[in-house]
DSSP file (Angstrom, degrees, kcal/mol; ACC not computed):
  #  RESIDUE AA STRUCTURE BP1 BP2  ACC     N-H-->O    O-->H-N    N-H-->O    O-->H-N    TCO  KAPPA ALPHA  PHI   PSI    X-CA   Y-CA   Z-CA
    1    1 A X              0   0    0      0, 0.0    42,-0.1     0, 0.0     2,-0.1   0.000 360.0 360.0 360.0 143.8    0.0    0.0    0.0
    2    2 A X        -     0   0    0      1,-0.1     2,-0.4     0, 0.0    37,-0.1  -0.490 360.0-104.4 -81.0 158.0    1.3    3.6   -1.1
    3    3 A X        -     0   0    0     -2,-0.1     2,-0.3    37,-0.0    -1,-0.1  -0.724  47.3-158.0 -48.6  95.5    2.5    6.0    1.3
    4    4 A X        -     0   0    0     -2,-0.4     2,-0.2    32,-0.1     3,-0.0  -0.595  11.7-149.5-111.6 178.2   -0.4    8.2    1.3
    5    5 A X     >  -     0   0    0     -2,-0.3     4,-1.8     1,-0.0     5,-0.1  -0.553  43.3 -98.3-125.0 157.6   -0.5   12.3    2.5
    6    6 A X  T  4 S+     0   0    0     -2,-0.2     4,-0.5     2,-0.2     5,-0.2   0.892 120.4  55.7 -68.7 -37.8   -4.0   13.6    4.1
    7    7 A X  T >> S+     0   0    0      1,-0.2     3,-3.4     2,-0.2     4,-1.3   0.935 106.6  44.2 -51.7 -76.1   -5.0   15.1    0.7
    8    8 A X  H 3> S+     0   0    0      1,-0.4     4,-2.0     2,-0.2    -2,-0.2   0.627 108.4  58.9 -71.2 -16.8   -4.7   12.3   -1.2
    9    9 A X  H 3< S+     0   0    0     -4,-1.8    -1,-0.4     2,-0.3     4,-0.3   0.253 107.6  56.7 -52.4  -5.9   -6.7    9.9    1.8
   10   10 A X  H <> S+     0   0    0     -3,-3.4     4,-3.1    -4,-0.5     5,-0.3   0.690 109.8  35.7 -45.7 -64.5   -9.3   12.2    1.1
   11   11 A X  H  X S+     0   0    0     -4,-1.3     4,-2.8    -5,-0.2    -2,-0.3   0.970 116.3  55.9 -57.7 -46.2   -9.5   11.6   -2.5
   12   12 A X  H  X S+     0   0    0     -4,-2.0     4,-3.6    -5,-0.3    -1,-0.2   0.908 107.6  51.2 -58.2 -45.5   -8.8    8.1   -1.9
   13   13 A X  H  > S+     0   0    0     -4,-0.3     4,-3.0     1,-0.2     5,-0.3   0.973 107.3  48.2 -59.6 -45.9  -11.9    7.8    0.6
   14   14 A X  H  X S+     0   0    0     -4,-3.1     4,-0.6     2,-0.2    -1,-0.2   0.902 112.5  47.5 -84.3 -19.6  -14.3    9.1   -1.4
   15   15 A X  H >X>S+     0   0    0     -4,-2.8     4,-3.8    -5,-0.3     3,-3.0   0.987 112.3  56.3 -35.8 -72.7  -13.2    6.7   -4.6
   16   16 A X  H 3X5S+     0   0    0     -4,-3.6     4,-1.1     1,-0.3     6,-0.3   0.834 110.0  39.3 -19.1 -73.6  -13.3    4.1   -1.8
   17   17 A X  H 3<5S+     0   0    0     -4,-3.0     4,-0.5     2,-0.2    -1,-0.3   0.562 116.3  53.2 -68.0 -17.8  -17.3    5.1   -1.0
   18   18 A X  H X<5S+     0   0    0     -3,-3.0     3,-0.6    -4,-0.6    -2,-0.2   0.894 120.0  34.6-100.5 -58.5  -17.9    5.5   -5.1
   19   19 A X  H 3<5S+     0   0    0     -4,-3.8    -2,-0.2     1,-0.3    -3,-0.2   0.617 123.0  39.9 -81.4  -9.2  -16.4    1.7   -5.5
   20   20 A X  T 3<<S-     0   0    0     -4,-1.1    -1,-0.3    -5,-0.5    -3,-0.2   0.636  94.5-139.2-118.4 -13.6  -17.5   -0.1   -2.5
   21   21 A X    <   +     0   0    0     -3,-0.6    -4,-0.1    -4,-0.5    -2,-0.1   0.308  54.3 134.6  59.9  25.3  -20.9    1.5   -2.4
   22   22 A X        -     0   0    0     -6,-0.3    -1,-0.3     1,-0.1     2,-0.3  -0.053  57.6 -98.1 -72.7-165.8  -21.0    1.9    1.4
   23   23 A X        -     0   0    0     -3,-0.1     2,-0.6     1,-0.0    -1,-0.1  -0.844  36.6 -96.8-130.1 164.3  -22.0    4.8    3.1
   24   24 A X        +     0   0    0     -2,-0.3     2,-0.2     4,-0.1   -10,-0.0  -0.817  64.7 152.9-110.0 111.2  -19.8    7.5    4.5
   25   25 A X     >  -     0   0    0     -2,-0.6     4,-0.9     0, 0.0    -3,-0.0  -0.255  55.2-116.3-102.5-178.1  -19.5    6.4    8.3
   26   26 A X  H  > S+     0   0    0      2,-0.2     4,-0.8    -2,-0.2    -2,-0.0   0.429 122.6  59.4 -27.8 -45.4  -16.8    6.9   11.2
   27   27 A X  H  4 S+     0   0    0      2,-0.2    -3,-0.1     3,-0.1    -1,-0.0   0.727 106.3  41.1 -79.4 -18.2  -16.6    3.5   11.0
   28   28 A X  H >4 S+     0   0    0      1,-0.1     3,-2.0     2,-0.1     4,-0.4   0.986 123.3  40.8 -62.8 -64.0  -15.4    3.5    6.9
   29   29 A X  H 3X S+     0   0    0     -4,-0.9     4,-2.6     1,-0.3     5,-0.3   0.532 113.5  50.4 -70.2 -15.6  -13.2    6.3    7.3
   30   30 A X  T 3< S+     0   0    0     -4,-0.8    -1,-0.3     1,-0.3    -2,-0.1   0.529 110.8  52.5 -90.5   0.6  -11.8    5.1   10.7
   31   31 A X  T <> S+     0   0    0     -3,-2.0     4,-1.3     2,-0.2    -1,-0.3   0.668 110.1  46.5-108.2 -11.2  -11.1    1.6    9.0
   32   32 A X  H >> S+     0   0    0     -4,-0.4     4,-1.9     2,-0.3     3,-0.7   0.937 113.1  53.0-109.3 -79.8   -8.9    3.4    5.8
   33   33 A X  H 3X S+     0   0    0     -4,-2.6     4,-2.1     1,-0.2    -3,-0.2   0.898 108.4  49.7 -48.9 -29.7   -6.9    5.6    8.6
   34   34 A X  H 34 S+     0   0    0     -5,-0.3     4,-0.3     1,-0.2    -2,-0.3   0.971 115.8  38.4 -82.0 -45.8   -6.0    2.4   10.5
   35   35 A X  H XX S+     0   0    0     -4,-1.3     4,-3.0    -3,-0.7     3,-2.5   0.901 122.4  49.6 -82.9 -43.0   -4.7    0.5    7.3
   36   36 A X  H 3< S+     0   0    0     -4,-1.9    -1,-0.2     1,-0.3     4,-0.2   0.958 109.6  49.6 -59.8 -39.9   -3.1    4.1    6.2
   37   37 A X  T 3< S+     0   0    0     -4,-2.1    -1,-0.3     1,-0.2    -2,-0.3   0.455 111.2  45.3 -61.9  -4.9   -1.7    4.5    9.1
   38   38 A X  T X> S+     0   0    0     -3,-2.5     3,-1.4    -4,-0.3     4,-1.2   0.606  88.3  87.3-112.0 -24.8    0.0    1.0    9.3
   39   39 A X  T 3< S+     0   0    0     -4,-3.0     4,-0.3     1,-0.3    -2,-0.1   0.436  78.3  67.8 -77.6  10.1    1.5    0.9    5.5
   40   40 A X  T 34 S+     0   0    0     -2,-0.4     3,-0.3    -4,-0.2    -1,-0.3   0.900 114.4  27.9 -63.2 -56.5    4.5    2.7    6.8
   41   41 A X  T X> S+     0   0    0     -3,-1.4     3,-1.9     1,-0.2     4,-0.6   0.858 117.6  57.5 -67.8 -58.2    5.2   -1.0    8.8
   42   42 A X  T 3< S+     0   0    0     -4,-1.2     3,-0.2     1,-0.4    -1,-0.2   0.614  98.2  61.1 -85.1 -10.7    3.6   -3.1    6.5
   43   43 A X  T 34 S+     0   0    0     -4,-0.3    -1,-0.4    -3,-0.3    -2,-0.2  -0.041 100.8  55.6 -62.1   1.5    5.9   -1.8    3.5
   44   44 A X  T <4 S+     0   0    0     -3,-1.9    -2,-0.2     0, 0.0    -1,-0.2   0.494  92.7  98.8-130.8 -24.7    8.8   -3.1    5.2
   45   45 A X     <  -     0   0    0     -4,-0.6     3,-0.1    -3,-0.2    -3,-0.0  -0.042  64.7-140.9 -85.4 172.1    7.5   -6.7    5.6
   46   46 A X  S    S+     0   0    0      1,-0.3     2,-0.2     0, 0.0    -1,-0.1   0.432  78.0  30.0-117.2  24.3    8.2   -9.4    3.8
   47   47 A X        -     0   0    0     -5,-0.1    -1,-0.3     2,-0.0     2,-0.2  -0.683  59.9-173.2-152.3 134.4    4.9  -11.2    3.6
   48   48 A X        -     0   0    0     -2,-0.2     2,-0.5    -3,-0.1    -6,-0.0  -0.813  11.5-152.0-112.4 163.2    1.0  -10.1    3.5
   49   49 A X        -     0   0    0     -2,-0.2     2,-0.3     2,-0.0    -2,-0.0  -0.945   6.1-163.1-112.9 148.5   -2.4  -11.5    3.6
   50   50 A X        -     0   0    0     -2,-0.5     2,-0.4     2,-0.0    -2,-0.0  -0.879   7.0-153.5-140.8 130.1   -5.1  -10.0    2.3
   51   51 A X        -     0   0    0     -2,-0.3     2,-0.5     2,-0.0    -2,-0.0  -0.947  11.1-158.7-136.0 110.7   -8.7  -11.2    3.3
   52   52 A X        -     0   0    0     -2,-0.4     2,-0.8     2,-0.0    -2,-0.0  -0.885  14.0-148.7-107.3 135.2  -11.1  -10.3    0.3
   53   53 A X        -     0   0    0     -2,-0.5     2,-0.3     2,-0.0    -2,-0.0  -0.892  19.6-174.9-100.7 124.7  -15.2  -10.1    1.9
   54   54 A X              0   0    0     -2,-0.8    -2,-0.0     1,-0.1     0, 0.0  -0.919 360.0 360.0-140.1 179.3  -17.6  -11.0   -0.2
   55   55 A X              0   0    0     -2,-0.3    -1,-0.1     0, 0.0    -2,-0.0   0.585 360.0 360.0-102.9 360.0  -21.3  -11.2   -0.3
């Protein structure tokens, strides 16, 4: 995951809300800061998982 700045996690969310069709909660946006906030960390590792939800 890119290294993202507060503009562009703006932009990103509301892409995010256009493509996922959820609604803009506390709980989307609070779930997109925790992952942004970890991809400093999670860029350094050397393997991830990724968990796809579907309906």
């Amino acid at each position: 995951m890119p290294n993202i700045d507060e503009t562009k996690f703006d932009i990103l969310y509301e892409n995010w809300l256009k493509v996922s069709q959820r609604e803009n909660t506390m709980d989307e946006y609070g779930q997109l800061i925790f992952l942004r906030d970890l991809s400093d960390r999670w860029n350094t590792k050397k393997r991830r998982y990724i968990i796809e939800e579907s309906a």
